[in-house]
N, C-alpha and C positions, 0 to 999 in steps of 0.2 A: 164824366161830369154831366155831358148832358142828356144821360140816359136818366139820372138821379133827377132830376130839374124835369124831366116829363112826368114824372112819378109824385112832382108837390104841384101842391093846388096853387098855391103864390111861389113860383120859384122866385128865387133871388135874382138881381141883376148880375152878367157877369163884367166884370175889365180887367181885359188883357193886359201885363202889362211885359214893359219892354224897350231899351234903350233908341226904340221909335215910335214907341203910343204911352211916355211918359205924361202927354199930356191930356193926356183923355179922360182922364180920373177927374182931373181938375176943373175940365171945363163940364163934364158931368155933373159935378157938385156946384159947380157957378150958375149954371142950369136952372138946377133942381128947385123946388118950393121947400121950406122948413117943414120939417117930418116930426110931428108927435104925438106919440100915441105912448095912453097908459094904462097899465095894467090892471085889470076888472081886481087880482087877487093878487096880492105885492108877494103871495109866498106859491105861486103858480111858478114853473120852472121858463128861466131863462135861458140857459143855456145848459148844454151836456157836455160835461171835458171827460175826457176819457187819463185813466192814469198812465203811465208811460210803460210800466210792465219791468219796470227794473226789476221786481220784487216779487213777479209773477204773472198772470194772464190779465191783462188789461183792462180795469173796471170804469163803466161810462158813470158819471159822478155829476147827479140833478144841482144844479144852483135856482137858487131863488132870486125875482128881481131884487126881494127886501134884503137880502144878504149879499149881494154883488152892491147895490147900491151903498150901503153901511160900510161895508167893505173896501169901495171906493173913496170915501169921505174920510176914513180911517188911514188910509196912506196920504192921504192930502195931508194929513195934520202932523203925520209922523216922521213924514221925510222932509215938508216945508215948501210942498209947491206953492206956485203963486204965479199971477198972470205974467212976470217978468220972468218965468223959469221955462229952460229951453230941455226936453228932457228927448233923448238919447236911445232908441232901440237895439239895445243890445241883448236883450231881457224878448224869447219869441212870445207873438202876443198870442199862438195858438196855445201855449202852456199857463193852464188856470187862469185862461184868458187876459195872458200877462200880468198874471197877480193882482187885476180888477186895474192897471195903470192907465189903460185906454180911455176907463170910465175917470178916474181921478185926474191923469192931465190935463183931460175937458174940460172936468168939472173946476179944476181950478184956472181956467183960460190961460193953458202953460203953451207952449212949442213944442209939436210932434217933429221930431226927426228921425226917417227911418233908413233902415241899412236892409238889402236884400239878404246878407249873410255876417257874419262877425269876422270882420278882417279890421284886424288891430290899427295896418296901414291907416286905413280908411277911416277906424274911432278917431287914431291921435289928428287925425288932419281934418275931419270935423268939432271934434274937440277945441278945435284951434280957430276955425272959421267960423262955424256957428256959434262959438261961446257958448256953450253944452255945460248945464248947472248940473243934471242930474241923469244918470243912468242905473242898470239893475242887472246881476247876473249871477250864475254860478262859480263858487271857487275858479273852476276852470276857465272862465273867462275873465276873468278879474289878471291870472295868470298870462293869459295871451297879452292884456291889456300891459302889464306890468314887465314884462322879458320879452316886448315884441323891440325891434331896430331904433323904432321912430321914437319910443318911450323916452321923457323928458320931463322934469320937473314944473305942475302948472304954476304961472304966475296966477296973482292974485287972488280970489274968492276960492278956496278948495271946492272940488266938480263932488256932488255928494253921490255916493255908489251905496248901494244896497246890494248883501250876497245871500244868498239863501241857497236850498237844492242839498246842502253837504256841508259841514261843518269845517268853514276855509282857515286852515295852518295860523300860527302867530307869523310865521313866517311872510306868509303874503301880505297878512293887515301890514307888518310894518313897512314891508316893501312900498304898499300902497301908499301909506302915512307920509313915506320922505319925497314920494310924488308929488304929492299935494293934495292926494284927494281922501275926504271926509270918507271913512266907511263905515256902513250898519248894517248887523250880522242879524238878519229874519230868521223865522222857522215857522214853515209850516208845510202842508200837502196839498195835493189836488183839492183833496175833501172839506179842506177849509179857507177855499176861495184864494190861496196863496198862503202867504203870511200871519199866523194864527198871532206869533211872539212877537218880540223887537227888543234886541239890548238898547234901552234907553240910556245917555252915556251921562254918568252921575258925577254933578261938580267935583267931588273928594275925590276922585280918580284924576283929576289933573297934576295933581304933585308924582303922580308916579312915575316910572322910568317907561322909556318904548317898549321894554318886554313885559314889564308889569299892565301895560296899558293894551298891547294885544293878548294877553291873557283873556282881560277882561271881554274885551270885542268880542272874542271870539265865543263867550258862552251863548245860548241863545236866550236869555233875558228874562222878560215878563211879559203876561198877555196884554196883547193890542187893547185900543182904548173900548171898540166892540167884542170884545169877548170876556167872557168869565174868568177868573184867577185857571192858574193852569196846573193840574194838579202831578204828582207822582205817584203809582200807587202800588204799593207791595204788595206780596202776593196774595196775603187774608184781603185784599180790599178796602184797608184803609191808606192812610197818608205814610209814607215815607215821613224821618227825620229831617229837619234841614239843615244837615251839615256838610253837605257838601260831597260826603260819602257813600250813605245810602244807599242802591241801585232800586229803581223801581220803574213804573211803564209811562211813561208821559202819556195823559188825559186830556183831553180837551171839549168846551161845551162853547155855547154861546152862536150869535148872531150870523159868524160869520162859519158855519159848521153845516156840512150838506145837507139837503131833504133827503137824501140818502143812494144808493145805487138801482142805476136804469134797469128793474126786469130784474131785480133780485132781493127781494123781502127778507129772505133768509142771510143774506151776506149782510144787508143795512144791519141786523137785527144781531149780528153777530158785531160787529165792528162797535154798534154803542148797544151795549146790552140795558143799559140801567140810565141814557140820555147823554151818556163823557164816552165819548169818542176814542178807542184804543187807536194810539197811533205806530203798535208796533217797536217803537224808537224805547231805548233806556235810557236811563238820567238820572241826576242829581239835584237835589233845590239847597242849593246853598242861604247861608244864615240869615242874608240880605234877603232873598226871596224868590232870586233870579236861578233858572233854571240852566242845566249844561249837561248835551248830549255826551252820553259816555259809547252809546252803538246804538244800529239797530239789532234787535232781539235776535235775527237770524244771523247777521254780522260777527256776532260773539264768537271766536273761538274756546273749543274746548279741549285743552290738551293734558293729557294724563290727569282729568281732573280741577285743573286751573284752570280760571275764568281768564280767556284775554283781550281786550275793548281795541277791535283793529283799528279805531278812529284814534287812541293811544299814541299805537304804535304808527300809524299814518303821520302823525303830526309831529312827531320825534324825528323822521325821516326826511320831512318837509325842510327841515330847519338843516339839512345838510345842504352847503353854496352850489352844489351841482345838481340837485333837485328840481325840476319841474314838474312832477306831478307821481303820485305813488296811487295804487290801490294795494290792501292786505289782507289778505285770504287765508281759511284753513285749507289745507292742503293734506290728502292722506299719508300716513305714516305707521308703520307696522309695529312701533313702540309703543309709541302716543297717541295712537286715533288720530288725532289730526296735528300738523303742528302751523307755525304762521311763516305763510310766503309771500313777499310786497313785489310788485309789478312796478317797476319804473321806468318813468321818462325822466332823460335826463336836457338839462337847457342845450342848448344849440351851441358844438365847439368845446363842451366838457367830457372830460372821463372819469370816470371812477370803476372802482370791481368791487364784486358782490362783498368781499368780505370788506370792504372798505364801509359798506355800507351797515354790515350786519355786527362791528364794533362801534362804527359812530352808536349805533342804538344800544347796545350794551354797557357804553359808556355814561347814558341819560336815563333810561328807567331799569326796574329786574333784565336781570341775563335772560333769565328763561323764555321773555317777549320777546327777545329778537328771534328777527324772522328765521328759517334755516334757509332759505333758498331764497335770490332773488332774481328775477325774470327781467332783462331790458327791453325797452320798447312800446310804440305807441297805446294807450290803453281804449278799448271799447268804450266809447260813449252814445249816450241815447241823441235824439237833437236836441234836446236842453241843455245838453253839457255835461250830462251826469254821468257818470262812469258806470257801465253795468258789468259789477262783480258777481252778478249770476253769470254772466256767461264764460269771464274768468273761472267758476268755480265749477260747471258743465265738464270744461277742458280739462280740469284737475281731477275731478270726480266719475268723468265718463268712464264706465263699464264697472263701475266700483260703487258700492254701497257703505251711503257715512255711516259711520258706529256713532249709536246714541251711547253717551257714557251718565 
């Protein structure tokens, strides 16, 4: 660190921190004089987040102050901060700069609480002490939060959670649901300052039943209040049906969408060829308008032919009582090219066997999507929480070559 810091003309300050110069931060900033300084060009870059590389080699991703700023005012409005809201680090603020939350709890004079790491111990017993309105995470910690020891139903005002990162099971929202806490299913990427969507949750959705009502949750919705409608597009380039069926490439444009990638004109130029942002991800725009991830593009298995959406067959798996977290992969096969294999974790103190697993799923969508094999045990994740099924699919694929079919 401090070879880099000889090498900037303004290095940064640094503090240490540590269960003996906790307080150093604080008297630093009691200190300090108010700091503000504004930017000569609001579309000059603010920051560089680099993508996490689940998907491939790791791309640094320009933000603008004009679109971190928008971007921050747009969760202010969407999740309901307010100076009386106490909001909860469980969400790393080094990923898409916390999804701009740093600049929005500020901005809405809410309550920083931070956690050095995600121990669930540690959320429910701040949860409990701080009176923690709001927090934000991936499926996977939503899961910790939800099947950790301490877990217990909150009283009064539901704690509002936001999940993004992976498209979280029906299973967990309702898990989460009879906890008490409020949940809102985002979607977006590095490339779009965090949270491009938001299922906004629609009064006539209240008569439904808890399964009908994380159905709904769980799609990922409509575009935030700064950005463009969000499109689907097949493969000629125009729009997808909205029925719900369709498969097409989820599009995205608007305010909160990068200046593009650090040192690569050729990748920018290929990612939004025509101004809409390929984000790789497939989906459906249902009648309503609201959109739902069906894979990403690379995610798809192809087996003898058939298309099959592991996030599918993820969420079918989900819904088994001994499930704590699955990833589902193609796998090669000397039949079929590939066929689909789920890696599971199961909750703490359950058993089950593979074929236990690969009927439940036979019993709920086509035969042909259950998995043939399934793998027990902890799954690979990035530090955000996100599970990387590249390197699941490295292990499956090593010294072998996938058949395009």
């Amino acid at each position: 660190m401090e070879q880099v810091r000889t090498l900037m003309s303004v290095p940064p300050i640094v503090v240490q921190c540590g269960d003996d110069r906790d307080g150093e931060y604080e008297q630093m900033v009691s200190a300090a004089a108010p700091l503000r300084r504004i930017p000569t060009d609001e579309r000059s870059v603010l920051s560089v987040n680099y993508t996490s590389g689940t998907t491939g080699k790791p791309k640094g991703v320009m933000y603008s102050h004009r679109g971190a700023y928008l971007q921050a005012l747009a969760m202010v409005g969407h999740t309901g901060l307010s100076p009386s809201g106490v909001y909860l680090w469980t969400l790393p603020m080094f990923h898409c700069n916390g999804w701009c939350f740093p600049w929005a709890v500020t901005a809405a004079a809410a309550t920083h609480v931070c956690l050095r790491r995600v121990d669930p111990a540690e959320v429910w017993r701040l949860i409990r002490s701080q009176g923690v309105t709001h927090l934000n995470g991936a499926p996977t910690v939503l899961s910790m939060i939800a099947y950790a020891a301490e877990a217990d139903t909150v009283t009064g005002t539901p704690v509002r959670i936001a999940t993004g990162g992976a498209p979280p099971s029906p299973a967990i929202l309702r898990r989460m649901t009879t906890l008490g806490f409020d949940v809102t299913h985002l979607y977006g990427l590095t490339e779009t300052y965090g949270p491009a969507a938001i299922c906004d949750w629609r009064p006539e959705w209240d008569g439904l039943d808890m399964a009908a009502r994380a159905r709904m949750k769980a799609r990922q919705g409509v575009a935030n209040m700064i950005s463009c409608d969000i499109r689907v597009l097949a493969d000629d380039g125009g729009d997808v049906i909205a029925d719900g069926e369709t498969i097409g490439e989820i599009a995205l444009r608007g305010n909160n969408v990068m200046l593009g990638y650090l040192h690569d004109a050729a990748g920018t130029a290929a990612a939004a060829p025509d101004g809409w942002f390929r984000t790789g991800d497939l989906g459906v725009r249902h009648t309503d308008g609201y959109i739902e991830l069906r894979d990403r593009s690379k995610d798809v298995i192809i087996s003898g032919g058939e298309n099959i959406a592991s996030v599918e067959v993820e969420q079918v798996i989900m819904e088994h009582p001994a499930v704590l977290d699955v990833a589902v992969i193609g796998v090669p096969d000397p039949q079929w090219g590939e066929v689909p294999a789920a890696h599971v974790t199961l909750k703490p103190g359950h058993q089950v066997s593979a074929d236990d697993i690969i009927e439940h799923v036979r019993a709920c969508i086509a035969r042909f999507k259950a998995p043939k094999h399934v793998i027990f045990g902890e799954l690979p994740k990035t530090s955000t929480g996100k599970t990387q099924k590249y390197v699941l699919r490295e292990r499956a694929w090593h010294g072998r070559e996938k058949r395009v079919q």
